[in-house]
Structures are given as structure tokens and as C-alpha cells.
N, CA and C of each residue as an Amber inpcrd file, in Angstrom:
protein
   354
  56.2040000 137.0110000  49.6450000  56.6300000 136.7270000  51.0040000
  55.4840000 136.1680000  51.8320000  54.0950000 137.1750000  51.9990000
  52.8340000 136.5670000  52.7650000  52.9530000 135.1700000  52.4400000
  52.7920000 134.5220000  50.3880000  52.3050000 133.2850000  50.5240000
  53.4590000 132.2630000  50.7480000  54.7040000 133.0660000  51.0680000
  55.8060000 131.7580000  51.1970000  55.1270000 131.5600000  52.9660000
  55.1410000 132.3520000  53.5820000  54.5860000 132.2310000  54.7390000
  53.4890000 131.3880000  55.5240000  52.6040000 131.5630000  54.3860000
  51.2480000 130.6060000  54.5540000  51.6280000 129.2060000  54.4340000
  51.9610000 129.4860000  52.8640000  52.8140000 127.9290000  52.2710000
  53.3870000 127.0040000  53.8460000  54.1970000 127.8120000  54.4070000
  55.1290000 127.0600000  55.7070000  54.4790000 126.5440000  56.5680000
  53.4660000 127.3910000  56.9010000  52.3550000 127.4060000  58.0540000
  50.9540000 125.7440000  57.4140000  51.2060000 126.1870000  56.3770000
  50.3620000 124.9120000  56.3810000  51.2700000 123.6210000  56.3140000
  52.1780000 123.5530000  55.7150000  53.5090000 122.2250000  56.0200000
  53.5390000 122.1080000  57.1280000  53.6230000 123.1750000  58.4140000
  53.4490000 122.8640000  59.5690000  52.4070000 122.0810000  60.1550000
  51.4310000 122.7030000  60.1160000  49.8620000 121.9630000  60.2590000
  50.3260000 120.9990000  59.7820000  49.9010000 120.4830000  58.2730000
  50.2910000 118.7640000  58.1060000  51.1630000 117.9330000  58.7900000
  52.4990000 118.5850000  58.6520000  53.6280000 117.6470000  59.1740000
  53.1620000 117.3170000  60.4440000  52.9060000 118.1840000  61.4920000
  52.3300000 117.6730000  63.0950000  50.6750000 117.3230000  62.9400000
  50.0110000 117.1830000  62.3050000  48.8790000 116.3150000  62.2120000
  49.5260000 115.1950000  61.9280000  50.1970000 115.2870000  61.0950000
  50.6290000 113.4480000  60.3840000  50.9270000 113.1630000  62.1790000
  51.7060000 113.7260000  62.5410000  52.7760000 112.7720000  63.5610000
  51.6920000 113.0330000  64.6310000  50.7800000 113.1870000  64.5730000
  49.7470000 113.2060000  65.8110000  48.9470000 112.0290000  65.3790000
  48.7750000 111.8280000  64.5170000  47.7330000 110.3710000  64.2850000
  48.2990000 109.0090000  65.1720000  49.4890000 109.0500000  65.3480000
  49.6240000 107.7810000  66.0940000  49.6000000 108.2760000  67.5060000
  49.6830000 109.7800000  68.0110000  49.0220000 109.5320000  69.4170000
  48.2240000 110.6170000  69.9020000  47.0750000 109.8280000  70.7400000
  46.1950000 110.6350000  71.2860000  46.3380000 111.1700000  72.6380000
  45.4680000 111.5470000  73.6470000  45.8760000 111.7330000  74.9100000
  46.0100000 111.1390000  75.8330000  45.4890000 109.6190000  75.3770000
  45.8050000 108.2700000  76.5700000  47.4180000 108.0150000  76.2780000
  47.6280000 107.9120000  75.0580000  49.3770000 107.5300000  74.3230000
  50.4870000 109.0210000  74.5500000  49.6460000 110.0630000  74.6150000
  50.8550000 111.1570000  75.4680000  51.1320000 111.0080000  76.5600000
  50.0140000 110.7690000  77.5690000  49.7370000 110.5550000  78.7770000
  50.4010000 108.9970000  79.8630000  51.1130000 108.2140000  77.9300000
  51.4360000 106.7150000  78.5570000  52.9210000 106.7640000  78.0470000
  53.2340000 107.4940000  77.1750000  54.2820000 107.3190000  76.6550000
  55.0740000 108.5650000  76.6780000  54.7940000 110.2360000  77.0120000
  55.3100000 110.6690000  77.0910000  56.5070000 110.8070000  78.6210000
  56.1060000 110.4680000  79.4110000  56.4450000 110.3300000  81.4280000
  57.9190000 109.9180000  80.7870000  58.9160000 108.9010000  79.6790000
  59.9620000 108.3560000  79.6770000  60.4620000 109.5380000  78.8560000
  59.7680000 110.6660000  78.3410000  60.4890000 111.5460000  77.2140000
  60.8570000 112.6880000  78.3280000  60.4230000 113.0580000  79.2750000
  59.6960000 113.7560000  80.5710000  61.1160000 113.7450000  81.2560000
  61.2440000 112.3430000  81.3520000  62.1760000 111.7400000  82.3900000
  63.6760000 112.2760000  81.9430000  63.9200000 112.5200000  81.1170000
  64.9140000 112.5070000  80.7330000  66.2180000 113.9680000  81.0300000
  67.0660000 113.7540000  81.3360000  67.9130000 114.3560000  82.0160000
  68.6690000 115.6170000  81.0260000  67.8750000 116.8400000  80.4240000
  68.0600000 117.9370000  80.4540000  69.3560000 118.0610000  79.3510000
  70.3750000 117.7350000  79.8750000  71.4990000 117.7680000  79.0560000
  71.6470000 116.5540000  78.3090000  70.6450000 115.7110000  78.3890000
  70.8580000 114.2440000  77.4860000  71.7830000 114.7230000  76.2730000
  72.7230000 113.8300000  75.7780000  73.1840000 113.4980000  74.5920000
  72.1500000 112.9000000  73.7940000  70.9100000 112.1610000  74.0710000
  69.5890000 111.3690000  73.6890000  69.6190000 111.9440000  72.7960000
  69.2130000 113.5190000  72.5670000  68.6880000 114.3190000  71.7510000
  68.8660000 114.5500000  70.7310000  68.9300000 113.5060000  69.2580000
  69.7990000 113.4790000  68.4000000  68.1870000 113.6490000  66.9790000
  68.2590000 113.8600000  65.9590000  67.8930000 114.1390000  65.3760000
  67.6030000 112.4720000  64.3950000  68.0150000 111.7040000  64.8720000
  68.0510000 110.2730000  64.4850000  67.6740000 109.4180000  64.9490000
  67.6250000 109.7970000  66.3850000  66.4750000 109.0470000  67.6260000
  65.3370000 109.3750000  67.6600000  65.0350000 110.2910000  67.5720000
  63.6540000 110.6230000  67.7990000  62.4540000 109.6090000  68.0290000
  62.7320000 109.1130000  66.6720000  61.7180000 107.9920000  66.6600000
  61.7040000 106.8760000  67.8290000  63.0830000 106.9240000  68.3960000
  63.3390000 105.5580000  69.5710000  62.4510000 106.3870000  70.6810000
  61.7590000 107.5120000  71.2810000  60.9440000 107.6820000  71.6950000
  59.6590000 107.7320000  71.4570000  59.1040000 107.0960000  70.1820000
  57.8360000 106.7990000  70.0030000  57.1030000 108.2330000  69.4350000
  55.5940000 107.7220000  69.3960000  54.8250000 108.9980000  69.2530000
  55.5110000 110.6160000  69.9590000  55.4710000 110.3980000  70.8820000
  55.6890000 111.2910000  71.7780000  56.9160000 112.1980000  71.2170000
  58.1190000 111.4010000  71.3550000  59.1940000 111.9580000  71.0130000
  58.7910000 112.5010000  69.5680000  58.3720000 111.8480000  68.7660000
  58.3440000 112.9540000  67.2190000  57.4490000 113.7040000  67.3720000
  56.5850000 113.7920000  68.1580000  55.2800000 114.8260000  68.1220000
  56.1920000 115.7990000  68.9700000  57.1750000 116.1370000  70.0320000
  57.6980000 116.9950000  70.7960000  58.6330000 117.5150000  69.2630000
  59.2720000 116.8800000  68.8340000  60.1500000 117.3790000  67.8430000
  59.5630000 118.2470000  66.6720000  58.3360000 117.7480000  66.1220000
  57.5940000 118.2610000  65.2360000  56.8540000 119.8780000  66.0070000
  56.3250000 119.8800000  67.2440000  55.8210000 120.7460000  68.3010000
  57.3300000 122.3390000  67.8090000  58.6380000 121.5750000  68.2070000
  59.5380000 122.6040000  68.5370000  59.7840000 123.2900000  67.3240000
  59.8850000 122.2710000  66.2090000  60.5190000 122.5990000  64.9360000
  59.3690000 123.8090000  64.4440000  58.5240000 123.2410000  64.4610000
  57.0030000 124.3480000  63.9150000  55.9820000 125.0560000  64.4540000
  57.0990000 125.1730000  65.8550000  56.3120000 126.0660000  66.7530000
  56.1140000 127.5960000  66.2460000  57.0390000 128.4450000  65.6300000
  56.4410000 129.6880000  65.1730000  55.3940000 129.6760000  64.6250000
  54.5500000 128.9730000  63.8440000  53.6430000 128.6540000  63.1420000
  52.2780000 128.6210000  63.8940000  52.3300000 128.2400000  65.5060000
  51.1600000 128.1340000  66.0520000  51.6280000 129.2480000  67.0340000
  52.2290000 130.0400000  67.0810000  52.3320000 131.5310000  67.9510000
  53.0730000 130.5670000  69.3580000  53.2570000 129.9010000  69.0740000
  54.5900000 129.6270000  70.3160000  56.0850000 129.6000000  69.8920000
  56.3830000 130.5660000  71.0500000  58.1090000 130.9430000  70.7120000
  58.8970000 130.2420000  72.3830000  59.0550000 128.7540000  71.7140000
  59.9940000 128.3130000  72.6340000  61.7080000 128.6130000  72.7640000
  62.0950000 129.1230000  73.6800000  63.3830000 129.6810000  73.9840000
  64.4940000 128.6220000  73.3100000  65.3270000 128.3720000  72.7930000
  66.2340000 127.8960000  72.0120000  67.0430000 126.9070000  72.6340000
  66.9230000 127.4260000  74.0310000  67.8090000 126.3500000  74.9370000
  67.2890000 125.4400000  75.7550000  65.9820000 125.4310000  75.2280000
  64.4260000 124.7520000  75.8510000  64.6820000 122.8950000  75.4310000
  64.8510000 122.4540000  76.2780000  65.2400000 120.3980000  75.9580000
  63.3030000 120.4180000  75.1440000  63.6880000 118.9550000  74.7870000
  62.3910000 118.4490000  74.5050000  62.0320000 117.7810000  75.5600000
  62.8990000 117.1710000  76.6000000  62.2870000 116.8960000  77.6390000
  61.4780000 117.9240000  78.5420000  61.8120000 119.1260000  78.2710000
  60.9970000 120.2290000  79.0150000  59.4720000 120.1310000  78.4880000
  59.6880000 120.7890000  76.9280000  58.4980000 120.5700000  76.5310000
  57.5300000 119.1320000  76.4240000  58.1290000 118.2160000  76.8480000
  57.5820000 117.0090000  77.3280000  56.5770000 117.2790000  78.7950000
  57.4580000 117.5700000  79.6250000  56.8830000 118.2150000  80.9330000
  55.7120000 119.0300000  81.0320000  55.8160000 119.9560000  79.8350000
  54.7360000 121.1870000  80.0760000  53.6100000 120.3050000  79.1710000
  53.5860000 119.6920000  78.3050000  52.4740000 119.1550000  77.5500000
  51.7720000 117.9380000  78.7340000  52.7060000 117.1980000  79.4340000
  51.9920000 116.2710000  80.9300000  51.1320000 116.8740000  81.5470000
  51.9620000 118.1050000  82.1830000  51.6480000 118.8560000  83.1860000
  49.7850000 119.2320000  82.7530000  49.5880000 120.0090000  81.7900000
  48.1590000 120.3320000  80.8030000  47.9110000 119.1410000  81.0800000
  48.1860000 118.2530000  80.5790000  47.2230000 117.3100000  80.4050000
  46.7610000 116.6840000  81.6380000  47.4040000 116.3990000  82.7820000
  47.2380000 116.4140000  83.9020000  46.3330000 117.3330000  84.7450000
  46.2780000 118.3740000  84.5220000  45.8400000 119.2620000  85.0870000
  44.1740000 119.8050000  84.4030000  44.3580000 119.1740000  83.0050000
  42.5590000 119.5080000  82.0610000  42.4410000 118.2030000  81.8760000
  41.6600000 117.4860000  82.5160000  41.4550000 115.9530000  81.9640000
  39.8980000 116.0460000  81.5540000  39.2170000 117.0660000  82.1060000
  38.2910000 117.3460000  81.2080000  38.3960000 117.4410000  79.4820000
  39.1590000 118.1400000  79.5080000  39.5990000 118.3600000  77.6870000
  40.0240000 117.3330000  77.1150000  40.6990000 116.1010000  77.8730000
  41.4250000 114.5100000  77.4010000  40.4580000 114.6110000  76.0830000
  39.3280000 114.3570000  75.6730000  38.1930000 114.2600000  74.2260000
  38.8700000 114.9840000  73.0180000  39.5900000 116.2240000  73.3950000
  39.6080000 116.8860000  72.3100000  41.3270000 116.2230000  71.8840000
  41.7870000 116.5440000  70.3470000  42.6670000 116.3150000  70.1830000
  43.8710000 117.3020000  70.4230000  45.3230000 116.0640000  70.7680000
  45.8870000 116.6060000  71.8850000  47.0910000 117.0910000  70.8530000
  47.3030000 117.7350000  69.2270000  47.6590000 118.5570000  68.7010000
  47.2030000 119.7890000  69.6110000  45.5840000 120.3080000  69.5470000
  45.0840000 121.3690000  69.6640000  45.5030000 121.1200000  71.3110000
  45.6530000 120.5930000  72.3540000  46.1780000 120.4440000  73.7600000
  47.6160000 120.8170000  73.7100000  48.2270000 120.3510000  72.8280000
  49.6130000 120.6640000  72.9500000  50.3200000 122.3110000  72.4650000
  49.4030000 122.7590000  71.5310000  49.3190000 123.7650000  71.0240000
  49.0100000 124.8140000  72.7000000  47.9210000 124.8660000  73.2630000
  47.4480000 125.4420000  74.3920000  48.3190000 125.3740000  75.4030000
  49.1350000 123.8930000  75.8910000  49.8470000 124.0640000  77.2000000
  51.6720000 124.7520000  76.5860000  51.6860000 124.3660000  74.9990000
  53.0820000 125.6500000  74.9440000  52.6790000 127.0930000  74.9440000
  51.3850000 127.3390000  74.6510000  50.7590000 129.2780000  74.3500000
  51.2490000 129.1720000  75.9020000  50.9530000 128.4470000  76.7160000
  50.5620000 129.0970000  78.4680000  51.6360000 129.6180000  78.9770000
  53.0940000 128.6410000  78.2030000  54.6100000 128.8020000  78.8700000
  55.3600000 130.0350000  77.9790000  55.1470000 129.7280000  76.8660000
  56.0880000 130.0850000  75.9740000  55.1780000 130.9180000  74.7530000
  53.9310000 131.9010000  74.8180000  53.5550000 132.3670000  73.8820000
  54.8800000 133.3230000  73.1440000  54.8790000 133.5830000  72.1210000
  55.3820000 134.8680000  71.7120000  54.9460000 136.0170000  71.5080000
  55.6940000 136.8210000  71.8780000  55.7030000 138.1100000  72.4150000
  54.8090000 139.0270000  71.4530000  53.8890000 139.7840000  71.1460000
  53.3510000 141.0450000  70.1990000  54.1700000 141.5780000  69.6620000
């Protein structure tokens, strides 16, 4: 059980590194505001689009899907446009940190909203 566990946890890691290579924190910061924008109950939200939102949109998708993995427990009824919002918002708000990579940023502004519980 531990190493099916690990096993997952590192598929996680990879899978959202892969989809972080095409964006950094100038390309969250440029391209996420239209994923942001988006109206809560979108029909958008399809598992086939994703990609029609760019970096952003698959890095939010990859973020939700394998969030247990980095100790964030986003609520179920949580849009990706939300978590679009809260990853801006960080980044907006630490532009000091803009240098570091914005996996490990995105990781930090979901712990702030949505850690899971002990």
C-alpha cells in the first residue's frame, strides 16, 4: 500500500512538472487572467478543452487532479477558474518569489486556501 502510494505521488510530481515546462510565472501571470475570467458554472470545463486554455488551463487541471499528493485538499465543488484566481492572486501579491518556479508557487498559494486538514 505505502509503495502504491509513493508510486502515485511521484506520477504526480512528473505529470505537473511536465505541464509546467511550458509555463513560468511571466506565462501564468499572462495567460492565466482568461482562465480567471471565467464564469464559475462554465460548461468550458470539459476534460477535452483544457488544452484550448493553454499552459495555464492544463497546469490548473494537473494542480486539481494531483492535488492530494502535495497536501492540498481542494473542496470538490472548487471551478478551476477559482483555483486560477488563488494561484494570480500569490503571484500578485509575492513578486518577489516571480524567480522561483511557479509549480513550487502554485503548490504554496493552494496550501494557503485549501491545505488539508491533520
Amino acid at each position: 500500500m505505502k509503495l502504491g502510494m509513493m508510486l502515485g505521488t511521484v506520477v504526480a510530481v512528473v505529470t505537473v512538472a511536465t505541464s509546467v515546462q511550458a509555463m513560468n510565472t511571466t506565462a501564468a501571470l499572462e495567460g492565466c487572467p482568461l482562465v480567471a475570467r471565467l464564469d464559475d458554472t462554465s460548461k468550458q470545463w470539459t476534460s477535452e478543452n483544457y488544452m484550448a486554455f493553454g499552459a495555464c488551463g492544463t497546469f490548473v487541471r494537473d494542480m486539481m487532479y494531483f492535488q492530494s499528493a502535495f497536501g492540498v485538499c481542494v473542496p470538490r465543488e472548487t471551478t478551476p477558474a477559482q483555483v486560477a484566481r488563488v494561484l494570480l492572486k500569490f503571484l500578485n501579491d509575492h513578486p518577489e518569489r516571480h524567480h522561483e518556479e511557479v509549480r513550487l508557487l502554485a503548490i504554496d498559494a493552494l496550501r494557503q486556501v485549501w491545505a488539508c486538514k491533520q
